[in-house]
mmCIF file of the C-alpha atoms, coordinates in Angstrom:
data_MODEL
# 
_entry.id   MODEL 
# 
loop_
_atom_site.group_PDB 
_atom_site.id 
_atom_site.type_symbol 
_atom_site.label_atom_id 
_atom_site.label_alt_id 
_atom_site.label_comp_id 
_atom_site.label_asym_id 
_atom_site.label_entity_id 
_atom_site.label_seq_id 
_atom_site.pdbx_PDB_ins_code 
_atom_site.Cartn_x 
_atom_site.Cartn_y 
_atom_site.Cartn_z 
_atom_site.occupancy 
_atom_site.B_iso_or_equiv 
_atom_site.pdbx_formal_charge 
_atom_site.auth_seq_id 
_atom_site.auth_comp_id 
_atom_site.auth_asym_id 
_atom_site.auth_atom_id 
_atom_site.pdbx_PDB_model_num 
ATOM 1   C CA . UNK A 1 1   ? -18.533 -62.979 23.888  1.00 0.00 ? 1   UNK A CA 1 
ATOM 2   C CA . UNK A 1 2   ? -18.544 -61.694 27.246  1.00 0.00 ? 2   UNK A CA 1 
ATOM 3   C CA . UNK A 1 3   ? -21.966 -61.051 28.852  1.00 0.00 ? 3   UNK A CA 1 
ATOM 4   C CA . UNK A 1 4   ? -21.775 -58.941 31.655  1.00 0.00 ? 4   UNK A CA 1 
ATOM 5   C CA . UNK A 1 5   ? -24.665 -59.531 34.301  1.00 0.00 ? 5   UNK A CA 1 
ATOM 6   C CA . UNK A 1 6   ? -25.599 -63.294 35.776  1.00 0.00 ? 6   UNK A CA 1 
ATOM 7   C CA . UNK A 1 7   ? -26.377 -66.658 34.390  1.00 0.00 ? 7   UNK A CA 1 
ATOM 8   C CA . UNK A 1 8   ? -29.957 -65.280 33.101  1.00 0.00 ? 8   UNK A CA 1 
ATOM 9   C CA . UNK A 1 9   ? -28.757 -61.731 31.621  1.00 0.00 ? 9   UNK A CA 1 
ATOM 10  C CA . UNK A 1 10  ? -26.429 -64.817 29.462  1.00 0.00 ? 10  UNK A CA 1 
ATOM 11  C CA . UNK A 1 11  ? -29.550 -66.690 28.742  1.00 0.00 ? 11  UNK A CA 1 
ATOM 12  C CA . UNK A 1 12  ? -31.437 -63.791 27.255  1.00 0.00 ? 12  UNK A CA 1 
ATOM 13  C CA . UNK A 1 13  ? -28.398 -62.569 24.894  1.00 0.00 ? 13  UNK A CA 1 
ATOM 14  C CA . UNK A 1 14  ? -27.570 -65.819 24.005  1.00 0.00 ? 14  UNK A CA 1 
ATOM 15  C CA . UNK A 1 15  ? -31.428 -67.158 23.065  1.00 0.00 ? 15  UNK A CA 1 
ATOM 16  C CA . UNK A 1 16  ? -31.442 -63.078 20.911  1.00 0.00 ? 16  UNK A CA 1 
ATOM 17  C CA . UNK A 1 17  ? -27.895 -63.913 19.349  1.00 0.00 ? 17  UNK A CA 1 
ATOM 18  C CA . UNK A 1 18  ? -29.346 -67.603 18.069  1.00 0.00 ? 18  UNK A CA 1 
ATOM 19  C CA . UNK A 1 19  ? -32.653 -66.240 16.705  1.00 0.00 ? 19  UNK A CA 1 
ATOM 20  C CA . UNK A 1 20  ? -30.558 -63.940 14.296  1.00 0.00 ? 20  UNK A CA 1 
ATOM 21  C CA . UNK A 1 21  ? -28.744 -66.349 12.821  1.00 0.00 ? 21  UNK A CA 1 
ATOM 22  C CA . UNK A 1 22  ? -30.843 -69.501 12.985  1.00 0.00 ? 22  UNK A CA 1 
ATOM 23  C CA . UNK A 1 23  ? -33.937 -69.609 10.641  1.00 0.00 ? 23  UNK A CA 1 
ATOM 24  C CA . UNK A 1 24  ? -37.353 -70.111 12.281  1.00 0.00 ? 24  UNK A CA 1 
ATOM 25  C CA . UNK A 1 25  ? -39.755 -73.023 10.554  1.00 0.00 ? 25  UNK A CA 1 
ATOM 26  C CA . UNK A 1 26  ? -42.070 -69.818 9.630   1.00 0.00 ? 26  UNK A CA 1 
ATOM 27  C CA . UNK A 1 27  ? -39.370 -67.888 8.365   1.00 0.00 ? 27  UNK A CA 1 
ATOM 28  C CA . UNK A 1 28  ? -38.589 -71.067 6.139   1.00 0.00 ? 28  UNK A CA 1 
ATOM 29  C CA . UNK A 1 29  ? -42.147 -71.194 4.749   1.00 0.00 ? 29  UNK A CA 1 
ATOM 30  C CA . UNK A 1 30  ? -42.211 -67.878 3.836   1.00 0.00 ? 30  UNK A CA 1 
ATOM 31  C CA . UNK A 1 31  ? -39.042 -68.232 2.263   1.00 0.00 ? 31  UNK A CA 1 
ATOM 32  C CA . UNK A 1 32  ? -40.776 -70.953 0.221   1.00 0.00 ? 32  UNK A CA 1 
ATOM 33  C CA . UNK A 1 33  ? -44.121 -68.970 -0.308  1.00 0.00 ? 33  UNK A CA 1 
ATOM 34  C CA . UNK A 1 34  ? -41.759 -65.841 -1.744  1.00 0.00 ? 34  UNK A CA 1 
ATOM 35  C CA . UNK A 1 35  ? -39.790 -68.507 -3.922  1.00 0.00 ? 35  UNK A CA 1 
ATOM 36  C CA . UNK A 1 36  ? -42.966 -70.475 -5.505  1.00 0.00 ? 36  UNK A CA 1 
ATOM 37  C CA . UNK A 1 37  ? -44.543 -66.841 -6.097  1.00 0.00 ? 37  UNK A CA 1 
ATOM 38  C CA . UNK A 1 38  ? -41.394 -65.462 -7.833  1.00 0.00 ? 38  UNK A CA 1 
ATOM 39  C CA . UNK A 1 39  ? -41.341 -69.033 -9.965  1.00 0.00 ? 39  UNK A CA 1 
ATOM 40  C CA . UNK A 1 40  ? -45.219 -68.337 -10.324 1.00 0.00 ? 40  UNK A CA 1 
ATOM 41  C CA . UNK A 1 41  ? -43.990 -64.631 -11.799 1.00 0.00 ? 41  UNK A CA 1 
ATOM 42  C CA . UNK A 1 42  ? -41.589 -65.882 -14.074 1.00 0.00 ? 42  UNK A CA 1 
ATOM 43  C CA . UNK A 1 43  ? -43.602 -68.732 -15.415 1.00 0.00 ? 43  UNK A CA 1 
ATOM 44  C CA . UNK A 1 44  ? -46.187 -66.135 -15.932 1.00 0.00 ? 44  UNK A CA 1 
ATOM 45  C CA . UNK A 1 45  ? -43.784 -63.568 -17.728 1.00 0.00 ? 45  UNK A CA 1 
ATOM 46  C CA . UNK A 1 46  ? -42.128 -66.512 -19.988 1.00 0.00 ? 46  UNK A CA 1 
ATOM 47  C CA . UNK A 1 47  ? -45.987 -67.696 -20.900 1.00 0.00 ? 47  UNK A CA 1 
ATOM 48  C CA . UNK A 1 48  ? -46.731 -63.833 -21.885 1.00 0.00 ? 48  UNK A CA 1 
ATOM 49  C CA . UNK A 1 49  ? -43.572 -63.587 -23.557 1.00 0.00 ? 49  UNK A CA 1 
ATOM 50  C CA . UNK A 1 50  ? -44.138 -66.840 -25.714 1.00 0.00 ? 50  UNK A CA 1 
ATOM 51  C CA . UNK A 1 51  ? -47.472 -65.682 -26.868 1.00 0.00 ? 51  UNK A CA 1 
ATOM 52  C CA . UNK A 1 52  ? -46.654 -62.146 -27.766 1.00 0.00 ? 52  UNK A CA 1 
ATOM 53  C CA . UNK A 1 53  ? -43.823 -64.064 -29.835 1.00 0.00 ? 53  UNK A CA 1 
ATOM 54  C CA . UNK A 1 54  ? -46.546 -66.545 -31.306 1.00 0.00 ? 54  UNK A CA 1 
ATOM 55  C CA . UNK A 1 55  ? -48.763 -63.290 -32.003 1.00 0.00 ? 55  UNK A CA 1 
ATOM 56  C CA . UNK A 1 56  ? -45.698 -61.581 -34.002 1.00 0.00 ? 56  UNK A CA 1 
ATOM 57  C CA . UNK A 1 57  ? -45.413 -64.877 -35.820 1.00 0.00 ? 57  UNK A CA 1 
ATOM 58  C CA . UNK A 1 58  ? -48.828 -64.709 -36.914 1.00 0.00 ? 58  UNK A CA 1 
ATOM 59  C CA . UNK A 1 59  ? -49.208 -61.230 -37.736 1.00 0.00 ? 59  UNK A CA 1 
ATOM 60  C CA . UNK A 1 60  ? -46.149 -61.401 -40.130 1.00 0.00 ? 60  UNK A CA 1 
ATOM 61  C CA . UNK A 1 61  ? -47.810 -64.705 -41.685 1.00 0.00 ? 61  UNK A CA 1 
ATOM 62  C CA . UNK A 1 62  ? -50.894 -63.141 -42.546 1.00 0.00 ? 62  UNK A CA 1 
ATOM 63  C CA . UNK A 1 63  ? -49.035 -60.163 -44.120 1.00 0.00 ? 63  UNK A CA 1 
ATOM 64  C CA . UNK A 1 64  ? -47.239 -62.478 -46.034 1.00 0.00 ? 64  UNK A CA 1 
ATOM 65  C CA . UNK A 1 65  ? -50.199 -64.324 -47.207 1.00 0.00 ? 65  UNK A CA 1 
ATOM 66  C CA . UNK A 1 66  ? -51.742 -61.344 -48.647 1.00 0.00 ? 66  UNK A CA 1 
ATOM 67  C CA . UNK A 1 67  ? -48.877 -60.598 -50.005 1.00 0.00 ? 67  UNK A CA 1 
ATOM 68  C CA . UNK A 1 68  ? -48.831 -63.841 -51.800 1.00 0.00 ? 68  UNK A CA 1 
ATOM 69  C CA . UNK A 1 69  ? -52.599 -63.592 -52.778 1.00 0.00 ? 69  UNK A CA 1 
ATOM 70  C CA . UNK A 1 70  ? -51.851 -60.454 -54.262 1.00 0.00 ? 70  UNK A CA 1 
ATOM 71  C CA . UNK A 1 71  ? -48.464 -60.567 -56.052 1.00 0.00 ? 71  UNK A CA 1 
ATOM 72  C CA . UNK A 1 72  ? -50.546 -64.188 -57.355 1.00 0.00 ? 72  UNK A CA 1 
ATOM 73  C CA . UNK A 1 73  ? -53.378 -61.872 -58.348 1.00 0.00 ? 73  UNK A CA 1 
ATOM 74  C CA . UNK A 1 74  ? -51.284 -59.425 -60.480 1.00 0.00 ? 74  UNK A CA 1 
ATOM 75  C CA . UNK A 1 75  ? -49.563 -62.177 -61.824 1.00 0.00 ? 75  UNK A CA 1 
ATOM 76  C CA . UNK A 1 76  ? -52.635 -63.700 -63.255 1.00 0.00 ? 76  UNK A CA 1 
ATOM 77  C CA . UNK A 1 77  ? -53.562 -60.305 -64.367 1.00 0.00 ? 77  UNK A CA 1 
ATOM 78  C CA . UNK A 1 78  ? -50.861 -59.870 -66.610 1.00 0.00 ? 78  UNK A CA 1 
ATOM 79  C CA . UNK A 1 79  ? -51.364 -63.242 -67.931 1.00 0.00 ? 79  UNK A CA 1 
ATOM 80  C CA . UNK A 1 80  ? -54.560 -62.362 -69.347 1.00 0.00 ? 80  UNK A CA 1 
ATOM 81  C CA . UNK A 1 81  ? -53.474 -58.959 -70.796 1.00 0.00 ? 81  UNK A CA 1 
ATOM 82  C CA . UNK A 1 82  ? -50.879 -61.122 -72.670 1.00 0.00 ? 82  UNK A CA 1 
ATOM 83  C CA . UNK A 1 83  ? -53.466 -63.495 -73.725 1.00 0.00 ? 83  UNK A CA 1 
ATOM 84  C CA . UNK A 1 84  ? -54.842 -60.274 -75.572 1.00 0.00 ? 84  UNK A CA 1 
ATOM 85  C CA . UNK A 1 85  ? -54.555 -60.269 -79.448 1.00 0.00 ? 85  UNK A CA 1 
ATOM 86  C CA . UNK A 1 86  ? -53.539 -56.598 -79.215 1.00 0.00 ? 86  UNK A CA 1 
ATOM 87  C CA . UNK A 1 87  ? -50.808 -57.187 -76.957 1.00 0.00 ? 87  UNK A CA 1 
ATOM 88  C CA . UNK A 1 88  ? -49.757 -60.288 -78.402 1.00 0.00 ? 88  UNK A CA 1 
ATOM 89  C CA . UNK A 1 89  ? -48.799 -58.174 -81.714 1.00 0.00 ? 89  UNK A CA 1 
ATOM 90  C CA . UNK A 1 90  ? -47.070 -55.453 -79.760 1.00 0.00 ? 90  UNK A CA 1 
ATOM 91  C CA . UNK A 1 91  ? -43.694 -56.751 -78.803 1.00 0.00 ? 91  UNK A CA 1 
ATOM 92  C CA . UNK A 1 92  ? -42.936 -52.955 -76.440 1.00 0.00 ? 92  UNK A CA 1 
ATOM 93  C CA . UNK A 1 93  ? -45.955 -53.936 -74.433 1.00 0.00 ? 93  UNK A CA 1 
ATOM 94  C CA . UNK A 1 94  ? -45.131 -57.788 -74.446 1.00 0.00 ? 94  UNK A CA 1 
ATOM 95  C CA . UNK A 1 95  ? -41.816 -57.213 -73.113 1.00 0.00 ? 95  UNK A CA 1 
ATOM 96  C CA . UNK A 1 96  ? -42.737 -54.494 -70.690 1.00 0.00 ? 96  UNK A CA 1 
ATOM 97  C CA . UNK A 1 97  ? -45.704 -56.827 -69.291 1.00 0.00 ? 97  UNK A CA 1 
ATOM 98  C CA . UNK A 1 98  ? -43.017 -59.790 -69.270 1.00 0.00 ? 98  UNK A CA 1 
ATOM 99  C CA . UNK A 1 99  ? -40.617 -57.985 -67.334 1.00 0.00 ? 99  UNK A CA 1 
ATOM 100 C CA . UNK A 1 100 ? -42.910 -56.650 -64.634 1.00 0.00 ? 100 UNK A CA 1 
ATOM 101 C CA . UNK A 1 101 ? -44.322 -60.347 -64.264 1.00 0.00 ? 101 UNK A CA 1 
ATOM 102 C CA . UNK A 1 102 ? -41.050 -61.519 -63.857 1.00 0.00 ? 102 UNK A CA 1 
ATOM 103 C CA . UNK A 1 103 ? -40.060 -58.999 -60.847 1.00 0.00 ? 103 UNK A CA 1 
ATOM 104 C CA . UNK A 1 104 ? -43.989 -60.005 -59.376 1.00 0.00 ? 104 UNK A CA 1 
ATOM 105 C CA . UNK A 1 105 ? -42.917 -63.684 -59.705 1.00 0.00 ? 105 UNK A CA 1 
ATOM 106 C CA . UNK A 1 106 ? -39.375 -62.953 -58.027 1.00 0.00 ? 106 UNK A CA 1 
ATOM 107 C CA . UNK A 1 107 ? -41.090 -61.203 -55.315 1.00 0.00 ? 107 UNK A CA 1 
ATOM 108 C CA . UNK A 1 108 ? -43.554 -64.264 -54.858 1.00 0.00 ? 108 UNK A CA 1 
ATOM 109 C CA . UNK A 1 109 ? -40.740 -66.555 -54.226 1.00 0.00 ? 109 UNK A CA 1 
ATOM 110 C CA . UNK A 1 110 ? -39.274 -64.430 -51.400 1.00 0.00 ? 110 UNK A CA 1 
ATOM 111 C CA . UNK A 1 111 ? -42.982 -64.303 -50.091 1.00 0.00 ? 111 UNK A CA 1 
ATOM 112 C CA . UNK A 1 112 ? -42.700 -68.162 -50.168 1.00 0.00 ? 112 UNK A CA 1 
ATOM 113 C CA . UNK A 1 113 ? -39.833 -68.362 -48.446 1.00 0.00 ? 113 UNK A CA 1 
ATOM 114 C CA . UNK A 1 114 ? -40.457 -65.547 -45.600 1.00 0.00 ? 114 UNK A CA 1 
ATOM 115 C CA . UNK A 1 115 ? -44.045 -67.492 -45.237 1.00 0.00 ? 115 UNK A CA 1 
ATOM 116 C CA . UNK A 1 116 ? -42.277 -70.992 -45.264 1.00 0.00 ? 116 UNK A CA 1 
ATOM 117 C CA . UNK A 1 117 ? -40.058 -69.381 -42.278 1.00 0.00 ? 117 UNK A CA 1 
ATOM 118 C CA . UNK A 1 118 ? -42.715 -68.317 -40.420 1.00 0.00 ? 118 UNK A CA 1 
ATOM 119 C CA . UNK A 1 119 ? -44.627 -71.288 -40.467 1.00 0.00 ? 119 UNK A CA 1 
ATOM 120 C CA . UNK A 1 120 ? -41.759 -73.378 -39.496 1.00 0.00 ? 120 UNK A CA 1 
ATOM 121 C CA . UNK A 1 121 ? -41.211 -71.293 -36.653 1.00 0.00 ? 121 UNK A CA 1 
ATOM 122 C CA . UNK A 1 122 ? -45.087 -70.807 -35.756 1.00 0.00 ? 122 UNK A CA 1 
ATOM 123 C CA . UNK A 1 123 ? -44.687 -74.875 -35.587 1.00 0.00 ? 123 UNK A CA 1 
ATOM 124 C CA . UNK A 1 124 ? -41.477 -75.260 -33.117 1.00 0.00 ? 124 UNK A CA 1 
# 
């Protein structure tokens, strides 16, 4: 470069020229303050993000355990309306009740396995 003007005019232009392009020590620690906050930020976004995920997890377990209790509860019911000497004699109603508890108990094995999933995962 070519600094028109005397030895001092070149001191001044060079000592501006340097300060661009060479990174101050306080320039450095904000540089490290901006990084450790951003880290901070993410860390903070990942640990809200994991326990919105852990709350989903949850949620859908304690559907599925009510849905368990109460496919388990009709299941039972239909037991004892078997059980009943009336129904016992009436093979329409036998098979109707027979077929419905068999589509409850399919049901309850899905429910088994979706809450089997979800506690697995709830565990990782």
């Amino acid at each position: 470069m070519n600094y028109i003007g005397n030895y001092d005019y070149y001191l001044e232009k060079h000592d501006q020229m340097v300060a661009l392009y060479v990174k101050k020590p306080e320039d450095e620690a904000q540089t490290e303050a901006s990084v450790k906050e951003t880290a901070q930020k993410v860390d903070w976004q990942t640990q809200k993000a994991e326990q919105a995920r852990i709350r989903k997890i949850e949620n859908a377990l304690k559907r599925a355990e009510e849905k368990i209790a109460e496919l388990e509860e009709k299941i039972a019911s239909i037991d004892a309306e078997c059980a009943k000497p009336e129904v016992a004699v009436n093979s329409a109603k036998l098979g109707e009740l027979t077929k419905q508890q068999s589509e409850y108990q399919e049901e309850l094995e899905k429910q088994y396995e979706v809450w089997e999933e979800l506690s697995m995962e709830l565990d990782a």
